[in-house]
Each structure stands twice: as C-alpha cells, then as structure tokens.
C-alpha positions in Angstrom: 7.8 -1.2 -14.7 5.1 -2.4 -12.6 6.1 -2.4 -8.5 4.8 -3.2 -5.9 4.7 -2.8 -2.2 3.9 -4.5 1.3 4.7 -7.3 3.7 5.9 -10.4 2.5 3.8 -12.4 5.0 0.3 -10.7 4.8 -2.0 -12.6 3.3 -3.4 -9.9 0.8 -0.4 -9.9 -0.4 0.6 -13.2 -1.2 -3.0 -13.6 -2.9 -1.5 -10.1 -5.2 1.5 -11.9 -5.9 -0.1 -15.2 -6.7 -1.9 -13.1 -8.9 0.4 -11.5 -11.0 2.6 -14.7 -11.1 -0.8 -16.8 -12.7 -0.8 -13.8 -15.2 2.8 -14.0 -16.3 2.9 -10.0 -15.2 6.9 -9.0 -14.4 6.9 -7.0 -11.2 9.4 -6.0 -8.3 8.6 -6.5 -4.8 9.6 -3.5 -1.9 9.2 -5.0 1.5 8.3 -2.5 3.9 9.9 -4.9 6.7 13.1 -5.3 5.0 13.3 -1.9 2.9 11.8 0.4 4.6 9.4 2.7 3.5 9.2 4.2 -0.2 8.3 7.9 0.9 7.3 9.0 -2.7 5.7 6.2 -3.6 3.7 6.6 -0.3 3.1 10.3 -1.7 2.2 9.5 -5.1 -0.6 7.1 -2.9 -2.1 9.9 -0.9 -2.0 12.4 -3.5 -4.0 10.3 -5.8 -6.1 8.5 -2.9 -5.8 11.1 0.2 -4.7 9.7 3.2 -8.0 8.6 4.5 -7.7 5.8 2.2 -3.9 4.8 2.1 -4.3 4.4 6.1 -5.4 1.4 7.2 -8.1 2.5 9.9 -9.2 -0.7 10.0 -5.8 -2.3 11.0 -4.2 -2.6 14.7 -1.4 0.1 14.1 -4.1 2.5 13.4 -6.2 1.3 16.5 -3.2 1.8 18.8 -2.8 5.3 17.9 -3.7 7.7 20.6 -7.1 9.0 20.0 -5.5 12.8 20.0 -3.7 11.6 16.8 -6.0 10.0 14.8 -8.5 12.9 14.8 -5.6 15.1 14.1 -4.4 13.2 11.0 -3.5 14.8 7.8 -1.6 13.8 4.7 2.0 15.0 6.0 1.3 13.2 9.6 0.4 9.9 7.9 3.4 10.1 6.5 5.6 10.2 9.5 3.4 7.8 11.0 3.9 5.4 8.1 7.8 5.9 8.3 7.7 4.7 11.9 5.1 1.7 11.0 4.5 1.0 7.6 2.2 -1.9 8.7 -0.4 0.7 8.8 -0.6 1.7 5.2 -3.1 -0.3 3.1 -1.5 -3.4 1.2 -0.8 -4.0 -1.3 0.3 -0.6 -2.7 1.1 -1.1 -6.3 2.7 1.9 -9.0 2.1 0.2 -12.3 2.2 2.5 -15.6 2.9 5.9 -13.1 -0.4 5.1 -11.2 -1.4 4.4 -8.0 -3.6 1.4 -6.9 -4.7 0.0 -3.1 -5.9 -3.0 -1.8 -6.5 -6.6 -4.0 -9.1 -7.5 -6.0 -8.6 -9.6 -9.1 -11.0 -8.0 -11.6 -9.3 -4.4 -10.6 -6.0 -6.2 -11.2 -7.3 -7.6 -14.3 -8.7 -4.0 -15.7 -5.0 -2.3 -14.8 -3.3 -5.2 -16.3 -5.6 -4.7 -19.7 -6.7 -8.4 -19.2 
C-alpha cells in the first residue's frame, strides 16, 4: 500500500496528488491538519533520511524556532517538534513499498512507481 502524507492545501502536495491520480497509482492520504502526526512513519523518515532532511529549514515553522533550538536539534527533538507542528516536516512524505521518500518531483515519482 502506497501512503502518503501532508497538508491538504500545500501546493506540493496537490501537484503529488495530481500526480499519482494522472498515473492511475491507488494511494491513501494522512493529513497532518486533520490526523495528526504519524510518529513512525515520521521515524521510518529520519532513520532513512536523518532529520536534517525531513525538517523543513527552509519553511516558517523552522524559522520561528528559537535560535537555542535549532542548533540543538537532533532526531528525537525533531520529533517532538514535528508532533506540536507538523507543518515543519518536508511534504510530501510518502511510504510506498516500506520505503521512505521526501519532497516532489515527477521523474523520482516515476522511478518509485517503476514507470
């Protein structure tokens, strides 16, 4: 089963779903807005990624975290961070065949998909 994760209403994620629609691929959605977070697969993420890239430093949740915290950030405090604002881990997260993958791009979607 191919899943996958994010905001409903970001726009990376609507071109993802668009995506996998076009391509016919079977997916369910978990909406960190409305479901909350999805703690393991946000492990699964930073144990295949690390932390540095499942955290969206580029994002305004990470820019609004004290300075103190960001440099102090490790894999079990991005967690906790995520769990009180999932809007700062990278979308879309998608677990597809017991893998992890990050972000949007449609040739990577197209070499995970075998298309």
């Amino acid at each position: 089963m191919t899943k996958i994760y994010g905001i409903k209403n970001c726009d990376t994620m609507k071109k993802a779903f668009k995506w996998l629609d076009e391509h016919n691929i079977e997916y369910t959605f978990h909406d960190y807005k409305k479901d909350g977070l999805d703690e393991s697969a946000l492990k699964q993420a930073i144990d295949e990624h690390g932390w540095e890239t499942v955290i969206n430093k580029r994002g305004t949740t990470w820019r609004q975290l004290p300075p103190a915290v960001q440099d102090d950030m490790d894999a079990e405090k991005a967690i906790s961070i995520a769990q009180d604002n999932a809007s700062i881990v990278k979308r879309p997260l998608l677990i597809h065949e017991g893998k992890a993958y990050l972000g949007f791009k449609a040739d990577t979607y197209k070499d995970i998909f075998g298309l």
